[in-house]
N, C-alpha and C positions, 0 to 999 in steps of 0.2 A: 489880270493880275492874280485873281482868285485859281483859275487855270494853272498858273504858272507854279502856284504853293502847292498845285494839289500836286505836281508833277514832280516836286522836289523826291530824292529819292530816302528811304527810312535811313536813322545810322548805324553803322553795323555793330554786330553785337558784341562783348567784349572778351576778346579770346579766351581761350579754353587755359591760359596758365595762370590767367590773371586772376580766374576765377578760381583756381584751386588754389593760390597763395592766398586768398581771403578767407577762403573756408580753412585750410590751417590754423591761419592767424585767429580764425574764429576759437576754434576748438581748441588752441594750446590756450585761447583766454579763459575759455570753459574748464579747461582743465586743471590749470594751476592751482585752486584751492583745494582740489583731488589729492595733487603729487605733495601738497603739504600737506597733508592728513593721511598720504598714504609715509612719510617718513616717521609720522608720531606714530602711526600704528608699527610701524618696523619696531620701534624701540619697546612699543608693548607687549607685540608678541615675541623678541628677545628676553623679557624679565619674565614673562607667564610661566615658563617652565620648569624657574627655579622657586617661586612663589609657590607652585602645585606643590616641588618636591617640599618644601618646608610645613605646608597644609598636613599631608604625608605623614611627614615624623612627626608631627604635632599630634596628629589623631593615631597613630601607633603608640607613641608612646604614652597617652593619655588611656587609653586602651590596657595598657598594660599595667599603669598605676591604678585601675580601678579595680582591676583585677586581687591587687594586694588590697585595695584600701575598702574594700566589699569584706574580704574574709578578718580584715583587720577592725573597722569599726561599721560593720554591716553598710545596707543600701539607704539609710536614712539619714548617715549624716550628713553634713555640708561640703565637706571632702570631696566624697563620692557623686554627689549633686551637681557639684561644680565641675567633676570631671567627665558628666555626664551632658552636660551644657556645652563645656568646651567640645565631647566629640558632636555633640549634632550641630554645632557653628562651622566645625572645622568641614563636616557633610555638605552644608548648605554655600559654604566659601568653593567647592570644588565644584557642585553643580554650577555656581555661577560662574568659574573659572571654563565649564566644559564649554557653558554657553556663548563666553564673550571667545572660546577660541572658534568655535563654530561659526561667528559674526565675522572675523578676521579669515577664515578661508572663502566666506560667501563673497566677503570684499576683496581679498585680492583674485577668485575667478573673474569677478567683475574689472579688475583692473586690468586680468591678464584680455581678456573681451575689447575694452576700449582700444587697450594697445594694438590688440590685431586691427580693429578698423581702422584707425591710427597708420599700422604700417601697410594695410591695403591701398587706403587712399593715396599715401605717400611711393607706393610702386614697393615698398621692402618686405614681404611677406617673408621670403625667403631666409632674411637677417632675422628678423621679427623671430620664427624659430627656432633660427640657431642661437639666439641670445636669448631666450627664455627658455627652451630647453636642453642646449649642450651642458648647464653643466650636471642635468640629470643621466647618469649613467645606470648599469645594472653593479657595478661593483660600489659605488657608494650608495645605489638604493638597498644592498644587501648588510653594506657595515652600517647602517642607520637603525638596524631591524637586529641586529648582534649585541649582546651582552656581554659586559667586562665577566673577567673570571670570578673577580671576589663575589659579585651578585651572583655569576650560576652557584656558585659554592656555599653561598648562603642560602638560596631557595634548593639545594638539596640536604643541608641542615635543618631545612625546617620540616622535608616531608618525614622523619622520626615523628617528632610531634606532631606532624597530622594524622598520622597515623593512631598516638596515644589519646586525641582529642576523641575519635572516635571509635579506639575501646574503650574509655570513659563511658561515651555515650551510650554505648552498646550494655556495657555493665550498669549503668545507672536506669536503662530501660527495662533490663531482666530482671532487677531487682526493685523496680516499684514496688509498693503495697499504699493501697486503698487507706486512706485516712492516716497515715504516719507517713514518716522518711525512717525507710531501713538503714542500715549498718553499709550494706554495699550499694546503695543509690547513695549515699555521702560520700562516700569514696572515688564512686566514678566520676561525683563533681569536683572531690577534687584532681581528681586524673586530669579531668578536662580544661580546669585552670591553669595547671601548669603545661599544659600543652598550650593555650592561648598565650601567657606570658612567657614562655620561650619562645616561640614564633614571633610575637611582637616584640621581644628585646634582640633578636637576629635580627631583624628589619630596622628596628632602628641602629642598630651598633653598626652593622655591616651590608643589608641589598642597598638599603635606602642612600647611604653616603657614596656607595657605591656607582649606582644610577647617576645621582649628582655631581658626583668628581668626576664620572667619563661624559656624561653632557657637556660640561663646563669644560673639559677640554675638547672637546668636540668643536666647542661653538669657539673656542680661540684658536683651533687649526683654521677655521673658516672666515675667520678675520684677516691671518695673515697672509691666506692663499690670493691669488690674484682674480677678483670677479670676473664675471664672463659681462655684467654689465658696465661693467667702466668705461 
């Protein structure tokens, strides 16, 4: 009897399709809490770039009112204090804005990562490609990287005054003296003020809205165009 169990033969092992529908099924269970945390992050990195642009005119224009509000009630008042606070808030909101968008491109490589093994194992590498990268072309990576007219036209508005910011400087450095402030070191600072406050009120009046009015329709051509992931 013992003979006879030892003879029985092993069972065979469970085909090769059955085993790759398990391991699917494994990893779209692993993955589901991914593709919902990868749709909140879509919606984050959709609102980041008009958040930066408003950081932006925040700290330009806060920039520019310190500018008057220094020659108006000098650097000790509360004015000036506070618009000194707001720009290094508005500094430390943008570093952390660089940071959290740095975290959002480590995580979608990594998504784009799983999906290739994702479509390896599934036989579609080829799809896999063409649906993560067709709809990268060179003509829309080149209008991504292009400036509306009002911005160029505003940042060549402003090179006058970069220029005047630094013969300001230029004059206020020829004209130092040891222990006083000369006639022409006053001067070139204020040369170099109103070259800082024209520059900052071009950028707020006109690169900055600029910037943000062709983003924002940017990002609505690309809502109503038809995805390559659908």
């Amino acid at each position: 009897m013992a003979v006879a169990d030892a003879a029985l033969p092993s069972p065979p092992p469970p085909p090769p399709a059955r085993i790759a529908v398990v391991v699917l099924a494994l990893v779209h269970f692993a993955l589901a809490p991914m593709l919902a945390l990868g749709r909140v992050l879509r919606v984050a990195a959709g609102a980041l770039p008009y958040l930066g642009w408003a950081v932006v005119w925040i700290l330009s224009a806060a920039s520019a009112a310190k500018v008057v509000v220094r020659r108006a009630w000098g650097e000790g008042s509360a004015s000036f204090l506070f618009l000194q606070t707001l720009t290094y808030g508005g500094f430390t909101v943008l570093a952390c804005g660089f940071l959290v968008l740095l975290a959002l491109g480590v995580l979608l490589l990594c998504g784009l990562c799983v999906g290739y093994v994702i479509s390896a194992v599934r036989g579609s590498r080829h799809e896999f490609k063409e649906r993560a990268l067709g709809a990268i072309k060179p003509d829309s990576a080149a209008d991504s990287f292009s400036l509306p007219r009002t911005a160029v036209l505003g940042l060549m508005a402003d090179v006058p005054f970069i220029l005047l910011v630094i013969a300001g400087l230029l004059l206020a450095a020829m004209s130092h003296m040891e222990g006083s402030v000369s006639q022409g070191e006053m001067v070139g600072f204020v040369i170099v003020d109103v070259g800082i406050f024209a520059m900052h009120a071009i950028s707020c009046s006109v690169i900055i809205p600029a910037l943000a009015l062709s983003a924002w329709r940017e990002d609505q051509a690309d809502r109503k165009a038809p995805s390559q992931f659908c």
